[in-house]
N, C-alpha and C positions, 0 to 999 in steps of 0.2 A: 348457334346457341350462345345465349351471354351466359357472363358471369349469375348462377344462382345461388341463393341457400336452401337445405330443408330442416327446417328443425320446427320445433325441438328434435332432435335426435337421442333417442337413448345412451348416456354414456357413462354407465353405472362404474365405469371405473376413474372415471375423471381424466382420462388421457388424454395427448392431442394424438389424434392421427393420422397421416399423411396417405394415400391413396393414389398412386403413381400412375394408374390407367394401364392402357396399350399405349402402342408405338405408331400404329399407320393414323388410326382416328385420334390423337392424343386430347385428352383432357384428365386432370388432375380433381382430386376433393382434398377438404381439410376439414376432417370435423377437432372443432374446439369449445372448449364446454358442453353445453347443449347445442350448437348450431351446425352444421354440415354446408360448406361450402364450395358448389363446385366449379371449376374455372368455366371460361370460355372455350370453343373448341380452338386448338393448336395445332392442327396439322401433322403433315407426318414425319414422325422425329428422324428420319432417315438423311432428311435433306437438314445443311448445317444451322439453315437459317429458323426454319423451324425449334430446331433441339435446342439452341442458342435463346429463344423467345418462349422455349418452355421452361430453360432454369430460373429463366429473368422473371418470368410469371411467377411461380413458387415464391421466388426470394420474396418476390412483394409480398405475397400474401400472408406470410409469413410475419414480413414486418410490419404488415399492415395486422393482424392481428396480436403482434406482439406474443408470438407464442413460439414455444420450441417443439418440434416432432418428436415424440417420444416411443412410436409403433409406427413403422413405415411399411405398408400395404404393395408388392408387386408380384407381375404377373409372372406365371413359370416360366415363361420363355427364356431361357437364357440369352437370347443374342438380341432381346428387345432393347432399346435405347433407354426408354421409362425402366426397365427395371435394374442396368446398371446404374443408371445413377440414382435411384432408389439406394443402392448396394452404397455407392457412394456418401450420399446423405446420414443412411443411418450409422456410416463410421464417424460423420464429423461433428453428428448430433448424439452419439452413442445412444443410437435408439436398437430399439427389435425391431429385428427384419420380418418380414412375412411372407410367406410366398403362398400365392391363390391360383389353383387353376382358372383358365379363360371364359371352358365357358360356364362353371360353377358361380361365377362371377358374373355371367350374363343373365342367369335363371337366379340367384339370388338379387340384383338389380331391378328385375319385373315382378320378385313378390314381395320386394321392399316396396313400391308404388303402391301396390295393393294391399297393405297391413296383412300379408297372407303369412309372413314367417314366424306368426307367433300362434297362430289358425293351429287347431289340433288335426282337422282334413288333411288327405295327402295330395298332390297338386302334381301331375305330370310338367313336366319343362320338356319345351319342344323348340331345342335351341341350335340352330339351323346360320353358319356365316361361311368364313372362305377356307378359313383357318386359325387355329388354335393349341397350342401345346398341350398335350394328351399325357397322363400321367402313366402310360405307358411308350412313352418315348416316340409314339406314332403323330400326325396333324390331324387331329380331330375337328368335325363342323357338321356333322349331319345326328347331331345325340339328343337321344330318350332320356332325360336324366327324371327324378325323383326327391321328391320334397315330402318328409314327413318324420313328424315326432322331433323337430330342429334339427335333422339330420338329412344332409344330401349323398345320391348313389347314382352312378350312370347304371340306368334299366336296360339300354337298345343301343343301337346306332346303326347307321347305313355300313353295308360291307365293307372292305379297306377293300383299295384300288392302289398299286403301286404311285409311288411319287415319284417319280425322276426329274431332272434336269431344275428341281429348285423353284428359284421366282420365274423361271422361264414358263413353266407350267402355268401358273395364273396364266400369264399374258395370252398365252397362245392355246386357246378352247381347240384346236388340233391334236397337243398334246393329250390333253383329258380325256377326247375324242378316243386315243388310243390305246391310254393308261386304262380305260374303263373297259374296252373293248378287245382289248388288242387277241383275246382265244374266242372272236367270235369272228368266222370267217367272212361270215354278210358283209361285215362292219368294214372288215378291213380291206376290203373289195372297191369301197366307197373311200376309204382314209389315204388311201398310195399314193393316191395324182397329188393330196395336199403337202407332201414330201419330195426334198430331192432325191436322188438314190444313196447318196452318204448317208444322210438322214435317215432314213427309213432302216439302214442295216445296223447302224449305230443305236439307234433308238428299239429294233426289235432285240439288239444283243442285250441290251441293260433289263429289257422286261421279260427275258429270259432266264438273266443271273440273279431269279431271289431279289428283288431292290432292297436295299436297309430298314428304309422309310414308307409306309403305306399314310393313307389318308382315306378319313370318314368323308371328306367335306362336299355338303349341298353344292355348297358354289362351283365346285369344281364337276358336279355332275350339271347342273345348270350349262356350263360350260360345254360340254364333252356333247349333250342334247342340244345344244346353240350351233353345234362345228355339226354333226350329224346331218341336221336341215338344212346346213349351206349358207346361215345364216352370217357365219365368219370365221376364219380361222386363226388370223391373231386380231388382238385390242388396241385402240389408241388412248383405253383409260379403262381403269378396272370395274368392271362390273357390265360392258359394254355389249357384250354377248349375251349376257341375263336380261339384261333391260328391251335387247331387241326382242329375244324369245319371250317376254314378257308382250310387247307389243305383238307381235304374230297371234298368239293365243286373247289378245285383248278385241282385234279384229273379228276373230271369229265369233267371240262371243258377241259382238255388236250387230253383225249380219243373222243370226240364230238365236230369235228367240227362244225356242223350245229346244235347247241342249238335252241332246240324248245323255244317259250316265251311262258314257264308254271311259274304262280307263283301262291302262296297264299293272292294274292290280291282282293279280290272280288269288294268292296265298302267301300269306307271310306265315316265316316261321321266329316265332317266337323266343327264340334265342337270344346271343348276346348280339349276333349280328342281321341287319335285313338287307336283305339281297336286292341287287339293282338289278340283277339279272333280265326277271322278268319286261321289267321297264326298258330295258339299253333293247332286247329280242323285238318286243311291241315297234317300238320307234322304227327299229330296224324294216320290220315285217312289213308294214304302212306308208313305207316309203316304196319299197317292190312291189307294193299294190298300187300304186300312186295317188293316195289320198293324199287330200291339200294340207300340204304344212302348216296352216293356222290351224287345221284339227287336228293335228300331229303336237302341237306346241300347246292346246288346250287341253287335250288329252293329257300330256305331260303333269301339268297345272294341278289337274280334277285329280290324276293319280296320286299325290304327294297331300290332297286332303283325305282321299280313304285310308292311305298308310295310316297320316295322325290317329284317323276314328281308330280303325283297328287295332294300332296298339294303344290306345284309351279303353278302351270294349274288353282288351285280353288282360288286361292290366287293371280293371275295376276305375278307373277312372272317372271323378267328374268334374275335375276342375285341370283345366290345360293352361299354361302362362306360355309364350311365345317371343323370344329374345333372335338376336342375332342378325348381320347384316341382308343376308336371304330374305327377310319380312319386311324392307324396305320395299319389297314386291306389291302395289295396291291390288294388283287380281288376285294375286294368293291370297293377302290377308283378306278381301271379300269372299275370297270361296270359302274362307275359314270360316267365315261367321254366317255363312247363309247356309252352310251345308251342316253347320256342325251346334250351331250356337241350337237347335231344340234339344238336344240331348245329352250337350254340357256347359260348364260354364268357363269362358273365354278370357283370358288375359293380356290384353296387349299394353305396351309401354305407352302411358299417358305426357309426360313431363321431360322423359329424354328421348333421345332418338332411339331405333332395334339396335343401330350395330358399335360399333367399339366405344364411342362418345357415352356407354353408359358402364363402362367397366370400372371403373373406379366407386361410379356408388355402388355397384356390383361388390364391388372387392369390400368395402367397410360393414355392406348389410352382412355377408359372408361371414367377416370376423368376427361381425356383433353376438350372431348366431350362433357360430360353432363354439364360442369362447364364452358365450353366455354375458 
């Protein structure tokens, strides 16, 4: 992604404001006067060289439009890089600080593309990445959120599944594997050999002490259905185990024309949470039958577009917007639109990428919104 603008931008109070992004995917906006300008993509602020070429980006931009920050836009995460030195800037600019949920910021991002956030309809967000700071202290990435009357609500989300062992967890789709599974004894019948024996006793002790930290996120069920089929059990780059079970399930559908509608969808319950259950037992079940893991990984796919409908259907739903690093998926987002596009209408990101690279216009439409 280069360097862009969008504007005109609404900026009924004549402020400049600074837009910090995430951390892994970083990119920055600046809107001043009317125009919204957003960097190039920067990398991930983790690594020093990165972080270093993300302040040095700002400053220019900065000087390059001759403007001071006076609202500085960052994500809740507190241990992100982008939002201390957001914390940073707005002390030496004396600006307002701001702080945006993550993925509030990804569903506001896709109906800012769409001129939907000024729309009197209400607009399901179906916003789906790895992870995201949850304003209940948990890592959210698998949320139903709701758009209506300029006011955002988390509607749903996938279950919480304990989170241990941190970033290790990404890496290693074994962990998820277990974290998701670990009170289902099928499962875990299948997960042992991928353990040492330290491992396995260490690891069953922490998912038995209550963990601190649970987690919504798609990716990490992507993950946990990736280690499941054998497809791998750690990553040598993140997103590595989605992309293959992405490919498993792409095969199939290329060999079968006439895909039967099998999923692992039985009954959603309508609460605040929706249960994987069903889906981790299926996967399970289909693999002790020995059905072919490309119809085990499409099955998966076809499953995760009936949820969408259903909670659209129970929710009155007719317009769905779709954010998040998870829709980086081409099968998914084709199943979306060929299974789903007669009976609503579809939003996906035209102008930025799904996943973290769009959090910053995220974060400014957010502001614009809630703050009027």
């Amino acid at each position: 992604m280069a360097p862009n603008y969008f504007g005109p931008v609404s900026n009924k109070k004549a402020a400049v404001l600074l837009a910090m992004g995430a951390s892994q995917k970083s990119a920055f906006g600046l809107l001043s006067q009317d125009l919204f300008y957003l960097s190039q993509y920067l990398g991930d602020l983790a690594y020093f060289e990165s972080a270093e070429n993300y302040k040095r980006t700002i400053a220019h931009f900065i000087n390059l439009l001759n403007c001071r920050p006076e609202i500085i836009l960052v994500d809740k995460h507190p241990n992100y890089f982008s939002t201390e030195y957001g914390k940073q800037l707005a002390a030496t600019y004396g600006a307002k600080l701001v702080y945006i949920q993550h993925h509030l910021a990804h569903f506001a991002g896709v109906l800012s593309e769409h001129s939907l956030l000024t729309k009197p309809e209400k607009v399901l967000g179906v916003i789906w990445d790895g992870t995201g700071y949850g304003t209940d202290g948990n890592s959210w990435g698998g949320e139903f959120l709701k758009f209506e009357n300029a006011a955002f609500s988390r509607l749903a989300h996938l279950s919480y599944a304990p989170s241990i062992l941190g970033d290790k967890m990404a890496l290693e789709p074994r962990i998820s594997a277990l974290a998701h599974s670990w009170q289902n004894s099928d499962a875990l019948g299948m997960l042992k050999d991928k353990f040492n024996a330290q491992e396995w006793e260490l690891y069953q002790k922490l998912l038995n002490t209550d963990p601190p930290l649970k987690t919504s996120s798609m990716g990490r069920l992507f993950d946990a259905i990736a280690c499941l089929l054998g497809v791998m059990d750690t990553q040598t780059y993140e997103g590595e185990a989605a992309l293959q079970l992405e490919t498993l399930a792409q095969t199939y559908v290329n060999k079968n024309e006439d895909i039967t509608d099998s999923n692992y969808i039985s009954q959603i319950s309508y609460l605040e949470e929706i249960s994987t259950t069903t889906i981790l037992e299926g996967v399970v079940c289909d693999l002790h039958k020995g059905i072919d893991k490309n119809k085990i990984a499409f099955k998966f796919h076809y499953s995760l577009v009936k949820m969408v409908e259903a909670v659209a259907f129970a929710n009155n739903m007719e317009k769905i917007a779709f954010s998040g690093g998870v829709f980086q998926n081409g099968l998914l987002v084709d199943l979306m639109m060929i299974h789903l596009k007669a009976n609503f209408q579809l939003y996906f990101h035209q102008e930025v990428s799904s996943n973290d690279e769009n959090i910053a216009l995220g974060q400014l439409a957010y502001y614009q919104t809630i703050e009027g």
